[in-house]
C-alpha positions in Angstrom: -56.6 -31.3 -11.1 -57.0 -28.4 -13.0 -60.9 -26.4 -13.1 -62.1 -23.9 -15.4 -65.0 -22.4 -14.5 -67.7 -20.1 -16.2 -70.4 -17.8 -15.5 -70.6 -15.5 -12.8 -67.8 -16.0 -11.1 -65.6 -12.6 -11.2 -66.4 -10.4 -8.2 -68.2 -12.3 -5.8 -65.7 -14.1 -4.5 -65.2 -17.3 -6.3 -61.9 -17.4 -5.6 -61.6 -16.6 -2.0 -64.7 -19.5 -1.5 -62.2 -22.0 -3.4 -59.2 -21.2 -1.5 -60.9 -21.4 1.9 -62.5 -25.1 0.7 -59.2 -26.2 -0.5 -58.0 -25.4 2.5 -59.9 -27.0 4.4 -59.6 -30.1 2.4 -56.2 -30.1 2.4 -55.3 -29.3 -1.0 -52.0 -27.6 -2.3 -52.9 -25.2 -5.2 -54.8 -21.8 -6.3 -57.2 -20.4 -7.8 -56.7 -17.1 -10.4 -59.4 -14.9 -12.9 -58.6 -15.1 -16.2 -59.0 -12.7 -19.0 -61.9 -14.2 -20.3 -64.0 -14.3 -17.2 -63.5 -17.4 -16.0 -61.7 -18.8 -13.1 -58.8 -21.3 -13.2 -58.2 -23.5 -10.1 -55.1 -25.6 -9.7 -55.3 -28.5 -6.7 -53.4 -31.2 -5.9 -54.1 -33.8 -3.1 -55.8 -36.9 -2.3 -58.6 -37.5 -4.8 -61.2 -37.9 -2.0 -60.1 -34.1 -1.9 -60.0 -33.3 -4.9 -63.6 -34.7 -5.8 -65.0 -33.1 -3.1 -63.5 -29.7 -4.2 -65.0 -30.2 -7.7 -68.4 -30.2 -6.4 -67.9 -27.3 -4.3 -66.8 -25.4 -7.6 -69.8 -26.9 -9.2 -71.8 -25.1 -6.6 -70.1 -22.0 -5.9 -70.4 -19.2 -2.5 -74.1 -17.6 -2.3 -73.9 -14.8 -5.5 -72.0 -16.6 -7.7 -73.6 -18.6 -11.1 -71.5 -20.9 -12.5 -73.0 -21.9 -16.0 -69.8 -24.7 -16.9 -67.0 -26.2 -15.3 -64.1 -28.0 -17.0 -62.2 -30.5 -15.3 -59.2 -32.6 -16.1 -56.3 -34.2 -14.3 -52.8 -33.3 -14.8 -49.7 -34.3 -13.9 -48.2 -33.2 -10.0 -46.8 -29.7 -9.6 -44.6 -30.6 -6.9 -43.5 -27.1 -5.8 -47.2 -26.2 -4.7 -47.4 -25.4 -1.1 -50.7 -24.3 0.5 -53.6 -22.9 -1.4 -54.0 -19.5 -2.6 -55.5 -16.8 -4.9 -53.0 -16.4 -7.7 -53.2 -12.5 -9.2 -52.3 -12.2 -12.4 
C-alpha cells in the first residue's frame, strides 16, 4: 500500500508515529517527507494490517493535522524488511 498524506504533517512526528504503528502491526515498509510537504508511507503486510494502518494515518500522533490522505495498492516490494523512516 502506498499513503500520501497532507497537512500538517512535517515536524511533529508523523513519521516516527507511523513507523512505531507499523511496527506494531507487523508491517514491512517506511515512511519519508517529501518535498512538497507531505508524507509518503510504503507498507506491506496482511490487509487486516494494512487497513488498520490507514486509519491510524487518517488520524495522526497528537500535533499533527492531516487535511488528505491518498491511498492505493501496489504491487509487493519484496526486499522490504522491517519498517522505518526513509530520509531523503
Amino acid at each position: 500500500m502506498r499513503l500520501r498524506v497532507t497537512g500538517r504533517v512535517q515536524g511533529v512526528g508523523f513519521r516516527y508515529f507511523i513507523v512505531r504503528e507499523a511496527q506494531r502491526l507487523g508491517l514491512c515498509g517506511y515512511a519519508a517527507n517529501r518535498a512538497d510537504g507531505s508524507v509518503e508511507i510504503h507498507a506491506q503486510g496482511a490487509d487486516a494490517a494494512l487497513k488498520e494502518l490507514l486509519e491510524v494515518a487518517r488520524r495522526g500522533p497528537r500535533h499533527a493535522r492531516v487535511d488528505d490522505l491518498e491511498s492505493e495498492f501496489t504491487d509487493w516490494i519484496h526486499s522490504l524488511t522491517g519498517f522505518e523512516v526513509q530520509l531523503r
